[in-house]
C-alpha positions in Angstrom: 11.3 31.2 -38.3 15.1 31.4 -39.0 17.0 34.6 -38.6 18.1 36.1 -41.8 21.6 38.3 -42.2 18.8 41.4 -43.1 17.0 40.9 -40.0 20.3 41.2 -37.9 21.8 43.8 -39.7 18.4 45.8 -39.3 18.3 45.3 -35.7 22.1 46.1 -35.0 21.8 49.2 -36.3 18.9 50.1 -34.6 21.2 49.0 -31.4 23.7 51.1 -32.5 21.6 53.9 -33.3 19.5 53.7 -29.8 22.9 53.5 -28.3 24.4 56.7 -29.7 20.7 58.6 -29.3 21.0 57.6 -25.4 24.6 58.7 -24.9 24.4 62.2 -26.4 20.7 63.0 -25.2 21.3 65.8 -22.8 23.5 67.6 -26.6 20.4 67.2 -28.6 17.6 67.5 -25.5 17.6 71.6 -25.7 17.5 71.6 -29.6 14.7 69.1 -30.1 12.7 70.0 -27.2 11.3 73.7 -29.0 10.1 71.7 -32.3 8.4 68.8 -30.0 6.5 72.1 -28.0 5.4 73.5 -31.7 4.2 69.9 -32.9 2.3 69.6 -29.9 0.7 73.1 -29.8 -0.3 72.4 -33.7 -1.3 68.3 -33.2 -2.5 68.6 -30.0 -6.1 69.3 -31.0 -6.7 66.6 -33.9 -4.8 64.2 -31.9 -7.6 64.8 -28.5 -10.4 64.6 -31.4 -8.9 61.7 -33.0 -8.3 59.6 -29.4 -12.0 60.9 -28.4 -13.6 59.2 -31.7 -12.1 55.9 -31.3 -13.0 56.3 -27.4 -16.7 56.9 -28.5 -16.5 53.7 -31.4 -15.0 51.9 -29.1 -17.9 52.2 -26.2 -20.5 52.0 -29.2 -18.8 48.8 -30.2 -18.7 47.1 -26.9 -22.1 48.3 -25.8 -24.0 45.3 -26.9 -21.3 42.8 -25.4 -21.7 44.2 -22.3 -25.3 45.0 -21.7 -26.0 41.6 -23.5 -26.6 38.8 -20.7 -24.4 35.6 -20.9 -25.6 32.8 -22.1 -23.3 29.7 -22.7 -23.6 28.5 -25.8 -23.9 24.9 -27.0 -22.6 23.3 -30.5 -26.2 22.2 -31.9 -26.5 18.1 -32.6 -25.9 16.9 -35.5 -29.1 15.7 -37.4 -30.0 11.8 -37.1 -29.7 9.5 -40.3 -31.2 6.6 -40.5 -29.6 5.6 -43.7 -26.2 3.5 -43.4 -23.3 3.5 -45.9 -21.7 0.2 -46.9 -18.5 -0.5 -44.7 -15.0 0.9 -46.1 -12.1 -1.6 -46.1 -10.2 -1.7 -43.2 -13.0 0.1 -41.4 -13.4 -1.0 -37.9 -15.9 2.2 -37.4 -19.5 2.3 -39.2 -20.1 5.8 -41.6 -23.4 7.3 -41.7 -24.6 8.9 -44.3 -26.8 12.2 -44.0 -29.4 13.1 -45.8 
């Protein structure tokens, strides 16, 4: 898949911008640090009930899989024909028809 001019100026500015967020993180540390402790306190709940549903789907989900013994399973035959197609041109193999 070739690399378009979009695609690299997308992901030099997210260089750039990962850059300057790295350099002046202990500036903006102290500032941000108060509104991530409020999202938390609000999100913290429904986030825990959220993670705990798709825990519990998850296990519901899987529960068969692994209680289920393992059997290997084989492609069935195909089923015989005894009815034969006239040759193609050029055919070194024989067809068979199904019925």
């Amino acid at each position: 898949m070739p690399v378009t001019r979009s695609d690299l100026l997308v992901f030099s500015a997210g260089l750039a911008l990962g850059a300057v967020a790295c350099a002046t993180y202990p500036r903006w540390k102290g500032k941000v640090s108060p509104l991530l402790a409020e999202a938390a306190e609000q999100f913290g709940p429904l986030l825990s009930a959220a993670v705990a549903g798709a825990s519990a789907a998850y296990a519901d989900a899987t529960a068969g899989a692994r209680e289920a013994p393992e059997t290997p399973t084989v492609a069935p035959e195909p089923p015989e024909s005894t009815v034969q197609a006239p040759p193609r041109s050029g055919s070194r193999v024989p067809v068979y028809a199904s019925v």
